[in-house]
MARLO-941409 format. One record per residue (C-alpha): residue number from 0; x, y, z. Coordinates in steps of 0.001 Angstrom, whole numbers. Each point is the difference from the previous one (the first is absolute). Layout:
resi;px;py;pz
NUM;X;Y;Z
...
***
This chain:
resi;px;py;pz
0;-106935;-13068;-19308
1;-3119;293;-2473
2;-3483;1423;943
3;-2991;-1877;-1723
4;-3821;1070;24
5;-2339;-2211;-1037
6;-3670;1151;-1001
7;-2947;-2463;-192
8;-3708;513;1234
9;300;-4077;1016
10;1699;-683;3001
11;914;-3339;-886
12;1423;1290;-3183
13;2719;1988;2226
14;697;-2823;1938
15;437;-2508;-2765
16;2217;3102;-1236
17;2445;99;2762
18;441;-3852;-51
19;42;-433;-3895
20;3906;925;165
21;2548;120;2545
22;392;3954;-179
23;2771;-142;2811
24;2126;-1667;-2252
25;-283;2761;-2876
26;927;3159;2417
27;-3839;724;999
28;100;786;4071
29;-3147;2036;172
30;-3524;-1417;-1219
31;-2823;2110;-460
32;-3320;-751;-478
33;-3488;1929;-1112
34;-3448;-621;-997
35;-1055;3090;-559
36;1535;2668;-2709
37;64;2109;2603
38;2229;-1157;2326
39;1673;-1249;-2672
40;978;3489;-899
41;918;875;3678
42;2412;-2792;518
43;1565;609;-3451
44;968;3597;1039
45;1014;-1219;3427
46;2386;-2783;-891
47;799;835;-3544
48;-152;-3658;-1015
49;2184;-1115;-2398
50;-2112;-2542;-1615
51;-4167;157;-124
52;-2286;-2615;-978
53;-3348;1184;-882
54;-2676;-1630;-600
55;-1945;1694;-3542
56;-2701;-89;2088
57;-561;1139;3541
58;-3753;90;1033
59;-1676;2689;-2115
60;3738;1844;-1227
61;2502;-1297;-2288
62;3711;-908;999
63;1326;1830;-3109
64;-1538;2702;1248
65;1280;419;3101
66;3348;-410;-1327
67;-344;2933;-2359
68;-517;1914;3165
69;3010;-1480;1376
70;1717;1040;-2489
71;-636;3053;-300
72;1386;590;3858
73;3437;-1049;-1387
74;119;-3186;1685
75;3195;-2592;-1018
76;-2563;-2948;-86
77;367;-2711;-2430
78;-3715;-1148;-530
79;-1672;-3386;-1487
80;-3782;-302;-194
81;-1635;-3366;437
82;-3678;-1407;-1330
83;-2324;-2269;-424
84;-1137;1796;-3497
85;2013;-626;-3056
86;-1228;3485;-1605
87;1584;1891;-2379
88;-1105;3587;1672
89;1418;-1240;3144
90;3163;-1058;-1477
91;198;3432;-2095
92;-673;2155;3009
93;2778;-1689;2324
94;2745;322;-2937
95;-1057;3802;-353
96;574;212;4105
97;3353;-1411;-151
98;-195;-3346;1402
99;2890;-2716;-435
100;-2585;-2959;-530
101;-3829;-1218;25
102;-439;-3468;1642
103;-3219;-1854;-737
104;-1554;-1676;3138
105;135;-2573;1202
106;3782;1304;439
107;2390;-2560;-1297
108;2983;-198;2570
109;2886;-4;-2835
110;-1340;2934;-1710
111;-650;1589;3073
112;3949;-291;918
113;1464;248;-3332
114;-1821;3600;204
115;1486;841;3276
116;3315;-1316;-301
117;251;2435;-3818
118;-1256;2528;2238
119;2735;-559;2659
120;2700;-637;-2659
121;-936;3082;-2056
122;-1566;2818;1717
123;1282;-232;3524
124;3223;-579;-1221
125;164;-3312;2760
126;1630;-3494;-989
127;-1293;-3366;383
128;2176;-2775;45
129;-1081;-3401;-2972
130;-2352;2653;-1352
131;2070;1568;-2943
132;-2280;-472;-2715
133;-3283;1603;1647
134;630;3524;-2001
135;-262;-2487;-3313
136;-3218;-180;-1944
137;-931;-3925;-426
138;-570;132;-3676
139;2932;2479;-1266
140;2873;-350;2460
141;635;3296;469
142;-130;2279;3012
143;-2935;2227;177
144;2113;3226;682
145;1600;-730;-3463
146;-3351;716;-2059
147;-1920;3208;-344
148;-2776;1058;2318
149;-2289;-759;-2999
150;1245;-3350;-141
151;-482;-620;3295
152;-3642;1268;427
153;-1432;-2415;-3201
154;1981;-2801;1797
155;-1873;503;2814
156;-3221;195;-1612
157;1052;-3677;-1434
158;651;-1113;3398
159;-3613;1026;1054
160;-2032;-895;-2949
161;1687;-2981;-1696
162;-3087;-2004;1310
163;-1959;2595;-2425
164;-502;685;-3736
165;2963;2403;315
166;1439;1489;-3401
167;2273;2326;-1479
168;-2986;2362;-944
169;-1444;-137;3712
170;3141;1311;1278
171;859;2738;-2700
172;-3264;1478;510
173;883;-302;3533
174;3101;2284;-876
175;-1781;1982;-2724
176;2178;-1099;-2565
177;284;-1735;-3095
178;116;-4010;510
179;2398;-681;-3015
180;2489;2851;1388
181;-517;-1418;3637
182;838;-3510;-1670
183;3263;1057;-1475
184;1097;1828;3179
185;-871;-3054;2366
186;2045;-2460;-2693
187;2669;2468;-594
188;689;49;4258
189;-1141;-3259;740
190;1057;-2041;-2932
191;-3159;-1602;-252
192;-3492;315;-1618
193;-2728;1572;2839
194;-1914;-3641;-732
195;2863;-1836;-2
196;909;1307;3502
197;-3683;-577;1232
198;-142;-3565;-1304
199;3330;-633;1962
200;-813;1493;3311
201;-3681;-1979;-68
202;2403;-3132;-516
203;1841;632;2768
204;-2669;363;2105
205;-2069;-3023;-963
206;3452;-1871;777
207;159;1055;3177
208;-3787;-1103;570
209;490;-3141;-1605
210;2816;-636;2570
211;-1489;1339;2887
212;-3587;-806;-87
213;-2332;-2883;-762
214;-1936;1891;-2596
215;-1133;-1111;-3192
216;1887;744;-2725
217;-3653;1424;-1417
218;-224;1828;2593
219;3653;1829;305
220;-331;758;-3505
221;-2754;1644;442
222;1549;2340;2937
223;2874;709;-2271
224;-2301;1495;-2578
225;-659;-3070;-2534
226;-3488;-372;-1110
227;1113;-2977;-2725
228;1828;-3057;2364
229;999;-1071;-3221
230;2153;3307;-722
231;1204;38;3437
232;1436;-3490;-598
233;1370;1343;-2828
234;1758;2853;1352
235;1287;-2064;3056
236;1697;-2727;-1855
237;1354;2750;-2469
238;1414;1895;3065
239;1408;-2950;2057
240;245;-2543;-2293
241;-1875;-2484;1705
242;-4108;-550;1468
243;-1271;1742;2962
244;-1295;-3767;1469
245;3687;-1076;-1019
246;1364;2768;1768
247;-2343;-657;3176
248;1215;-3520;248
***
């Protein structure tokens, strides 16, 4: 059976935690919870959790903090931060620390599971029956453990700041490279342009608020990182082929 921690400084934040998903059902017999970094750390090195949720920030210390210090004690842990900030320096320091995913709050249960269940299905080696394409990225097909660690990390940093001005540039300097030779590498694996790939995973996101909320279609567009409605339009049809009220109906 698993081992989770999960670290928040809200109490009702842990709760909500431990009800969000049925963890039973994905291995997890032992749940942990902190509010403090502290203890935090001392329940980490007593149960050697296997999956850690930390919260970027924990009173006056920072999640992705404490999990550099977790790492460094050589602990197995597979982490994923979770925020209520969509910043770019909070993003960049969890991806230098390791972590398999940063989830915006208010957590969104889907995302929440589909990161768990890659987790179970790819680093603890478990299986998870109707669940065989969690391991696939949503916009190229492809399991994650097929692309390059590089790959990986500037997909990530689309996940967390599609909602954001993010470009090509932002994330070379990011990498201290060159943007056009970061282009070409991210094409040649991917087989697609870096904003082609953005523009397709804010789609896919809008569509799944467009089906599961009551939102505005002003207003979802604007969460998926479109300033112009009339561009997001645009886009939408392009990608789906038909309206986003169409597609609500």
């Amino acid at each position: 059976m698993y081992k989770l921690l999960i670290v928040d400084d809200e109490p009702q934040i842990l709760e909500g935690m431990k009800r969000m998903l049925d963890w039973e059902k994905y291995g997890f017999g032992c749940i942990e919870t902190s509010e403090t970094v502290e203890d935090a750390m001392s329940k980490a090195a007593a149960i050697y959790p296997d999956v850690a949720i930390f919260d970027v920030c924990i009173g006056p210390d920072r999640g992705y903090d404490a999990i550099t210090r977790l790492n460094m004690l050589g602990l197995p842990t597979k982490y994923i931060i979770m925020s209520g900030y969509s910043e770019f320096e909070y993003a960049r320091e969890a991806i230098r620390c390791g972590v398999k995913d940063y989830l915006l709050k208010p957590l969104n249960r889907s995302r929440l599971q589909e990161v768990v269940e890659k987790i179970v299905v790819e680093d603890l080696h478990g299986t998870l029956e109707g669940t065989s394409d969690v391991n696939l990225d949503p916009v190229l097909g492809v399991r994650y453990d097929s692309l390059s660690k590089l790959i990986n990390h500037i997909l990530l940093m689309v996940k967390t700041e599609y909602a954001q001005n993010i470009t090509l540039k932002m994330v070379a300097e990011q990498f201290r490279m060159n943007g056009t030779y970061l282009g070409q590498i991210f094409l040649k694996e991917t087989q697609m342009k870096f904003s082609e790939y953005v523009m397709a995973y804010r789609m896919l996101r809008a569509r799944e608020r467009i089906l599961s909320t009551d939102e505005k279609i002003a207003s979802i567009a604007t969460s998926v990182g479109y300033s112009n409605l009339s561009y997001f339009y645009t886009h939408f049809h392009s990608f789906f082929g038909r309206s986003p009220s169409d597609l609500r109906k």
